[in-house]
C-alpha positions as CSV (number, residue, x, y, z in Angstrom):
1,X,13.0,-8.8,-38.4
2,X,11.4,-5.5,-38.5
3,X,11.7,-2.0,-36.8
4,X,8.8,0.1,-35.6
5,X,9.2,3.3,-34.8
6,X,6.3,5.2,-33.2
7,X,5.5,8.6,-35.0
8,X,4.7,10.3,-31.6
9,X,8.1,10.1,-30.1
10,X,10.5,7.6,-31.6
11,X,14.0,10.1,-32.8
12,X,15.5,6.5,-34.0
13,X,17.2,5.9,-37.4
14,X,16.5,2.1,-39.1
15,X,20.1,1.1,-40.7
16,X,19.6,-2.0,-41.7
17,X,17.0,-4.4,-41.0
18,X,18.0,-8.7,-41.3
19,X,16.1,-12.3,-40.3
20,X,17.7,-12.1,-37.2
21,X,19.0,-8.7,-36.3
22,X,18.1,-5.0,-36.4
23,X,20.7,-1.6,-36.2
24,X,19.1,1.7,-35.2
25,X,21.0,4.9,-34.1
26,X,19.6,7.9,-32.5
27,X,18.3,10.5,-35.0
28,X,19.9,14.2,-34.3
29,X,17.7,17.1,-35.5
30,X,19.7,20.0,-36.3
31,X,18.8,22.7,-33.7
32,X,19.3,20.6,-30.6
33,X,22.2,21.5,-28.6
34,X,22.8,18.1,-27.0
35,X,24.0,14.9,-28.1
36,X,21.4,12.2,-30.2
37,X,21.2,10.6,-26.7
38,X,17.1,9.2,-27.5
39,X,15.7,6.4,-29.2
40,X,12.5,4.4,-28.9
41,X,11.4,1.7,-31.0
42,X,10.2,-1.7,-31.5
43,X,12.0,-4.8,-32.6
44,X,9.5,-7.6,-34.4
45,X,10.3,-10.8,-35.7
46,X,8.1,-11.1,-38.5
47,X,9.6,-14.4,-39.8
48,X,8.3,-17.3,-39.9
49,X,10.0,-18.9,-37.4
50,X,11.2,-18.7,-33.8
51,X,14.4,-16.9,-32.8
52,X,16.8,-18.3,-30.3
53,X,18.4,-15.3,-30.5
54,X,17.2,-12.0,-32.1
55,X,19.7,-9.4,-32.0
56,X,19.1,-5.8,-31.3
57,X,21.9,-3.1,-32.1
58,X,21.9,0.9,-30.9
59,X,24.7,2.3,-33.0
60,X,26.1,5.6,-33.1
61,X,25.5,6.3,-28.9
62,X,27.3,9.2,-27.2
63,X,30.3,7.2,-25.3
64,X,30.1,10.1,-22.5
65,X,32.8,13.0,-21.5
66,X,32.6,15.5,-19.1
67,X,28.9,16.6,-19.5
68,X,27.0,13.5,-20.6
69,X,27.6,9.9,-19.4
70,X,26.8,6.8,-21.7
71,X,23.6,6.5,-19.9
72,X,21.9,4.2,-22.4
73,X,24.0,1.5,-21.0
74,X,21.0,1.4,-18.1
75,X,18.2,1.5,-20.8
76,X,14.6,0.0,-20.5
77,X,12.3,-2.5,-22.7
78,X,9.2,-3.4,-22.6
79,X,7.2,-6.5,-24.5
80,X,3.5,-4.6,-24.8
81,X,5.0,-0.9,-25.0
82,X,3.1,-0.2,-21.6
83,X,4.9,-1.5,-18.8
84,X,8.4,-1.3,-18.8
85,X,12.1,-2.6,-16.9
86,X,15.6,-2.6,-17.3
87,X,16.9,-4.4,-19.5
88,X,18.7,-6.7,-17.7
89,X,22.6,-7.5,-17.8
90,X,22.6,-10.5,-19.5
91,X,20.8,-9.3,-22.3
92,X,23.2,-7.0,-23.1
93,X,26.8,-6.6,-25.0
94,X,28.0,-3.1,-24.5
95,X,30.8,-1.3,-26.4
96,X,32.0,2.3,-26.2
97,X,29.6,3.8,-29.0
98,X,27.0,0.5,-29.2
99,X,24.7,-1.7,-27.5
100,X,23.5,-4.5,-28.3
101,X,20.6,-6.3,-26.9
102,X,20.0,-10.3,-27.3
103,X,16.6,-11.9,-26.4
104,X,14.8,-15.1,-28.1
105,X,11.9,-13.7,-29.9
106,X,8.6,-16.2,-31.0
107,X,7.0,-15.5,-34.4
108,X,5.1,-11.9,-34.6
109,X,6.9,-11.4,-30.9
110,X,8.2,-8.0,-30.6
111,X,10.5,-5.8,-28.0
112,X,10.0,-2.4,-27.6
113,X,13.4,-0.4,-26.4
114,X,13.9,3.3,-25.2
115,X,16.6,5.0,-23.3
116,X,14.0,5.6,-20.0
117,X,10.3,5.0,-19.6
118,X,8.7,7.0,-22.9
119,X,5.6,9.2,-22.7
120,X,5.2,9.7,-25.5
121,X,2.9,13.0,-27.1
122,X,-0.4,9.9,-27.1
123,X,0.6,10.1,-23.4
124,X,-0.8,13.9,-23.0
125,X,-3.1,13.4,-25.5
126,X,-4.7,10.8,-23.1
127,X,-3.5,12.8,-19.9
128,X,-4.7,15.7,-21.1
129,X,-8.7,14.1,-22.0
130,X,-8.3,12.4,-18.9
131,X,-8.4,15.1,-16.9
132,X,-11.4,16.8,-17.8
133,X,-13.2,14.5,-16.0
134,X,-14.5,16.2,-12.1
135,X,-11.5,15.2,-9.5
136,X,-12.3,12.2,-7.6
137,X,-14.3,13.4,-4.3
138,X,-12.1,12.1,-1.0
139,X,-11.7,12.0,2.6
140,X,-8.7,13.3,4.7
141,X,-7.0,11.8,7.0
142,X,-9.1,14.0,9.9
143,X,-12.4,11.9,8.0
144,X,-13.1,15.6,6.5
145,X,-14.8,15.7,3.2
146,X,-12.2,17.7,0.9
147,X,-12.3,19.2,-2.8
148,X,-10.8,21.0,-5.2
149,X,-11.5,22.1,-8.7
150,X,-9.4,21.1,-11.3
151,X,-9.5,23.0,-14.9
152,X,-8.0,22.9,-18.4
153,X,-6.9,26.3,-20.3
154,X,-6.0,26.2,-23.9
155,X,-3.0,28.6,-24.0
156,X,-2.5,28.5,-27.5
157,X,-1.3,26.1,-30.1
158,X,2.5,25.0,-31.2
159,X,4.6,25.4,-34.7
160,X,2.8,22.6,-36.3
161,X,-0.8,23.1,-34.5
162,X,-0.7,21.0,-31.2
163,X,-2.5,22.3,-28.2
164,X,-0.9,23.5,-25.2
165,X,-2.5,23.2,-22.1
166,X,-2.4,24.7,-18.8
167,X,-4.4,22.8,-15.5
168,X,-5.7,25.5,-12.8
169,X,-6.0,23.6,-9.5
170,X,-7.7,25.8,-6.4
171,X,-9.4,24.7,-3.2
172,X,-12.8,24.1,-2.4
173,X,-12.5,27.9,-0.2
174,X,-11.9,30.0,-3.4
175,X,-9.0,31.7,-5.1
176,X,-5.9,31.8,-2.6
177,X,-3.7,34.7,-2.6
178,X,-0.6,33.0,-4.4
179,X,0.2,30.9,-7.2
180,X,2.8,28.4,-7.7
181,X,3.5,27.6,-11.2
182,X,4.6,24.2,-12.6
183,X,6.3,23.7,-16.1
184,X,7.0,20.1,-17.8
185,X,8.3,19.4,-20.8
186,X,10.4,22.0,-22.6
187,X,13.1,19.6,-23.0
188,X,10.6,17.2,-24.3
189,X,12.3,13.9,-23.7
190,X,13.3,14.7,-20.1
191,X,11.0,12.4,-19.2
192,X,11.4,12.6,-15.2
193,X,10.0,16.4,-16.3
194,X,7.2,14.9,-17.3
195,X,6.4,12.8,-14.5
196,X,6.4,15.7,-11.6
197,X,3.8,17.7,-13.8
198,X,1.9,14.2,-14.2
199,X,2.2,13.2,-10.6
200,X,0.7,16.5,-9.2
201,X,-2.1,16.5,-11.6
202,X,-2.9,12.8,-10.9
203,X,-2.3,13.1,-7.7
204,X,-5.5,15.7,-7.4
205,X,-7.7,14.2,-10.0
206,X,-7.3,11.0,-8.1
207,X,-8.0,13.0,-4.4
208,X,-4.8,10.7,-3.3
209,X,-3.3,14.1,-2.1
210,X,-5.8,14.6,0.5
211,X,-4.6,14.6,4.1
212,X,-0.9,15.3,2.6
213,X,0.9,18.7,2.2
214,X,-0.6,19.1,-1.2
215,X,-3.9,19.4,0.0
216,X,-3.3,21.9,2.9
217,X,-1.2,23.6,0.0
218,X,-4.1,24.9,-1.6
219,X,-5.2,27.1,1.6
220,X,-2.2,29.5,0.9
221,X,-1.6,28.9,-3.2
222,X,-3.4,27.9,-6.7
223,X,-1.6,25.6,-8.5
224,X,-0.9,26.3,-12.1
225,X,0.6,23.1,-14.3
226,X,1.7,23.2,-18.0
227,X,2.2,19.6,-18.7
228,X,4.2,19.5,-21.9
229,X,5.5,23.3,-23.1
230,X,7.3,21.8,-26.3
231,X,4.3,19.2,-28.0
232,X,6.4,19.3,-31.0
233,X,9.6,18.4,-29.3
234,X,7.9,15.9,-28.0
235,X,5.8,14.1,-30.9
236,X,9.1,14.3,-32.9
237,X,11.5,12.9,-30.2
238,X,13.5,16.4,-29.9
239,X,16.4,16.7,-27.4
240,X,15.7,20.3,-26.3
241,X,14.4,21.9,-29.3
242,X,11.0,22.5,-30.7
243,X,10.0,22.0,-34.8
244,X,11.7,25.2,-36.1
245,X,15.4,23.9,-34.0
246,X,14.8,26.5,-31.3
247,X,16.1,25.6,-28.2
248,X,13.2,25.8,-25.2
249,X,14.4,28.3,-22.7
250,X,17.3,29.9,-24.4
251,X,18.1,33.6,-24.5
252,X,17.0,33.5,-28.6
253,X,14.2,31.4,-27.7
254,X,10.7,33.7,-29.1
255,X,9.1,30.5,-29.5
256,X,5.0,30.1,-29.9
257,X,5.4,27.9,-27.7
258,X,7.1,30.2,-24.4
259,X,5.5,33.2,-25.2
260,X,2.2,31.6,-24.6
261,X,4.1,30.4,-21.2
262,X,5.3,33.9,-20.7
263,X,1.7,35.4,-21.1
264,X,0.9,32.5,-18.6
265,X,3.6,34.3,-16.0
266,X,2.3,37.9,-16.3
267,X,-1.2,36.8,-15.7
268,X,-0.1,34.8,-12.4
269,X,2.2,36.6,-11.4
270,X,3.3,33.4,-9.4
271,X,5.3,33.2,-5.7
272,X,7.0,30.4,-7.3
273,X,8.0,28.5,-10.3
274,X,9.1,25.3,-10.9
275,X,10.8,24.1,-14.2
276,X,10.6,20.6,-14.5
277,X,13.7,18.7,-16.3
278,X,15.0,15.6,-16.1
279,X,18.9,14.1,-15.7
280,X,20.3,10.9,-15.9
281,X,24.0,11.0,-15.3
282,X,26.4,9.9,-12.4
283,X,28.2,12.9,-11.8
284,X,29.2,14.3,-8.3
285,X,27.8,12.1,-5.6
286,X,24.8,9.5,-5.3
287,X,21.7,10.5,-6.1
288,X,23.8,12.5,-8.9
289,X,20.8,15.5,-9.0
290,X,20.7,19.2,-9.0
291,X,18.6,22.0,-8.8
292,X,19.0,25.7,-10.9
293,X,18.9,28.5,-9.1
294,X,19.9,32.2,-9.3
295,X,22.6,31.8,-6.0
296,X,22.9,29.1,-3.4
297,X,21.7,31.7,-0.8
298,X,18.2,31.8,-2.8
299,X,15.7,30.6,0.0
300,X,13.7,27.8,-1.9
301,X,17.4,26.6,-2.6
302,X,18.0,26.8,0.8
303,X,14.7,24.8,1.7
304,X,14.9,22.6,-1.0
305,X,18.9,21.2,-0.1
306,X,17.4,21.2,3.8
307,X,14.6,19.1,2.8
308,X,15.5,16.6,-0.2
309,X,18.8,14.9,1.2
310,X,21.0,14.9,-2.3
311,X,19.4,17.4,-4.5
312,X,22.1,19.5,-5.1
313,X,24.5,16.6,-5.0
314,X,25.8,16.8,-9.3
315,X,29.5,18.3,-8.9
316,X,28.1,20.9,-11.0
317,X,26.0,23.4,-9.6
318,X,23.6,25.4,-11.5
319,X,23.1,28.7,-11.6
320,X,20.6,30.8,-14.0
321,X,21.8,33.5,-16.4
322,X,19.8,36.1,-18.0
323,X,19.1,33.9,-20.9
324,X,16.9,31.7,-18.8
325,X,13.8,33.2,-20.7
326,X,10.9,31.7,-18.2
327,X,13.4,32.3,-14.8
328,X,14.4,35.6,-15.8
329,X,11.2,37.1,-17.0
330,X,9.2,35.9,-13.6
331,X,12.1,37.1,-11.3
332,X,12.7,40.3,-13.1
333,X,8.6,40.8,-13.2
334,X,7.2,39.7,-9.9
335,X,10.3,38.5,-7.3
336,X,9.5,35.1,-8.1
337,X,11.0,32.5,-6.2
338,X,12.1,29.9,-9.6
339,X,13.8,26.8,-9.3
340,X,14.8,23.8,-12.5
341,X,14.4,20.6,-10.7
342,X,16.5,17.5,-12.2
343,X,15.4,14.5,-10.8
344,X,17.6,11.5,-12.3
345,X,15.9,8.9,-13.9
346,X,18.5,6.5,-14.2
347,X,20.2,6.6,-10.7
348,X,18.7,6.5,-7.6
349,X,19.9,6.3,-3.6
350,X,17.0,4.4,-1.6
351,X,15.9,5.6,1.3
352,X,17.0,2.7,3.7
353,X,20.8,3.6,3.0
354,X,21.6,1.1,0.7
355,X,23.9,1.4,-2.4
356,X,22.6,3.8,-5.3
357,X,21.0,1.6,-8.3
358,X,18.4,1.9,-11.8
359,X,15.1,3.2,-10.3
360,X,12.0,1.6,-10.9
361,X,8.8,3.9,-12.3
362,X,7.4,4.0,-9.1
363,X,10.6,4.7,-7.4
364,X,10.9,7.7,-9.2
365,X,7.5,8.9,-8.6
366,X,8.4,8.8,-4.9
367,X,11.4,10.7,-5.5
368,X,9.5,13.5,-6.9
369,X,6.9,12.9,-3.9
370,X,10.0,14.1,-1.9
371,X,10.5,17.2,-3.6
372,X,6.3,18.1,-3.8
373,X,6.5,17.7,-0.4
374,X,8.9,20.0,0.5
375,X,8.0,22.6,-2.4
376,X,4.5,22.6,-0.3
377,X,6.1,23.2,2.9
378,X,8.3,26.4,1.3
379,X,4.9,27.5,0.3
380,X,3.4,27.3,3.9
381,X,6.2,28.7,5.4
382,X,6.5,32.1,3.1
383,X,5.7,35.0,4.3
């Protein structure tokens, strides 16, 4: 057997490769502040012969304290690299610092294996072209014809020369008087992050958002979204840093890469500003998230706990300190309302009331439809 590791996001050491098994650990670049918690990678049997059972080994894993749990225990695997699911129980043998992952493999039959659904830095490449193309003309609910324009910015390029892009969405009546401002990706494999930038961007190039909150959104706000702030972090498979080991957000953080967000912030001047992260540990009570914010009597805070049931529901409540660089700058500037939104990738409480569980893809994507929704209906309501 062989191990592939994809240059655009993979962070995994190969330790030994064997006919029938593989060992990998998590890489740890020296500027990230957290724990080697990511990995991505494919397993191939390129014997000759079928495998009744190929074994797959993660050494080397964080086994969890008061900060991190061992969340790779929940991890997901895929047999194309596209679509993705959990690997299921039986598969696995689990140990305090290992997993290991048994499956039958045919000859040239692969698995591909990453703590949470990977988007990789391909997947904003592609995002990124994608969304060049003119929004997809729709019909409201009231049978209205509605549009929007949809626009890419080059803000400037990263350490090692990767674009970063900024999307300027406005309605089809002109400028609005506000902005809202939407950052993904600083903590690059945050991958939840990555999805609420992707799912408001889709969700206007697609025109799925008309006849929702989003659309009536953009009567009162543009909408600003910087999909990926750290490209480096996340071609290389970074924790939180980009490729000179600065951490994203930090007070020492004079990055390329945030001041071209910063220059973003004193242009807009924006009402609000959403930091996208991701979390994905069981800490406090079901669904295990929180959400940063200068005091609990800040009043998105206020409308975000009264609208997303469980959002501030970690045990360990957030709060931003001057060295929040994005946060701090737009507050201190222009009043702006700023809130980091975690949504957990690797727990989730359905709806129906039923017991808390691994989310599915899509499951997550309505999660972050939650929040979207009531984000929109702060901005409505502001005076």
């Amino acid at each position: 057997m062989k191990v592939i590791v994809p240059e655009d996001h993979g962070a995994t050491d190969v330790l030994r490769q064997e006919l029938d098994s593989v060992v990998v650990r998590p890489h740890q670049y020296p500027g990230d502040t957290y724990v080697p918690l990511w990995f991505c990678f494919q397993a191939l049997n390129d014997s000759r012969r079928d495998l009744a059972q190929a074994r797959i080994v993660i050494e080397d894993l964080e086994p969890g304290h008061d900060t991190y749990q061992p969340y790779w225990k929940h991890c997901v695997w895929s047999r194309d690299g596209v679509n993705w699911e959990r690997v299921p129980d039986a598969a696995k043998r689990l140990s305090d610092t290992t997993l290991t992952i048994e499956t039958p493999l045919a000859v040239d039959e692969g698995r591909w294996v990453a703590i949470i659904f990977p988007l990789p830095y391909s997947w904003y490449e592609h995002l990124c072209n994608e969304l060049i193309t003119p929004p997809v003309p729709a019909l409201s609910t009231a049978g209205l014809s509605t549009a929007w324009s949809l626009r890419r910015r080059h803000l400037g390029d990263s350490v090692q020369g990767r674009p970063l892009y900024a999307f300027f969405i406005q309605g089809e009546q002109g400028p609005a008087r506000r902005n809202l401002l939407i950052v993904a990706g600083q903590h690059a494999v945050e991958q939840s992050g990555k999805m609420f930038a992707e799912s408001v961007l889709r969700g206007y190039h697609s025109g799925s958002f008309a006849g929702t909150p989003m659309e009536t959104l953009l009567q009162t706000h543009n909408i600003t979204v910087v999909p990926l702030a750290n490209p480096d972090g996340c071609y290389a498979g970074r924790m939180n840093s980009n490729a000179e080991g600065v951490v994203m957000g930090s007070a020492a953080d004079n990055s390329v890469e945030t001041q071209a967000v910063l220059a973003l912030i004193d242009e807009l001047q924006p009402h609000i500003l959403i930091n996208c992260h991701g979390w994905g540990n069981a800490m406090g009570d079901p669904p295990y998230e929180d959400v940063y914010r200068f005091s609990d009597s800040d009043s998105l805070f206020v409308h975000l706990r009264e609208h997303v049931l469980g959002c501030s529901s970690s045990g360990l409540p957030h709060l931003f300190r001057d060295d929040f660089r994005l946060e701090s700058h737009a507050r201190q500037g222009y009043g702006t309302e700023c809130a980091i939104t975690e949504v957990n990738y690797h727990y989730y409480l359905p709806p129906d009331g039923g017991p808390p569980r691994q989310p599915t893809r899509a499951e997550i994507e309505a999660r972050i439809g939650e929040y979207l929704t009531a984000i929109a209906g702060f901005c409505r309501e502001a005076k």
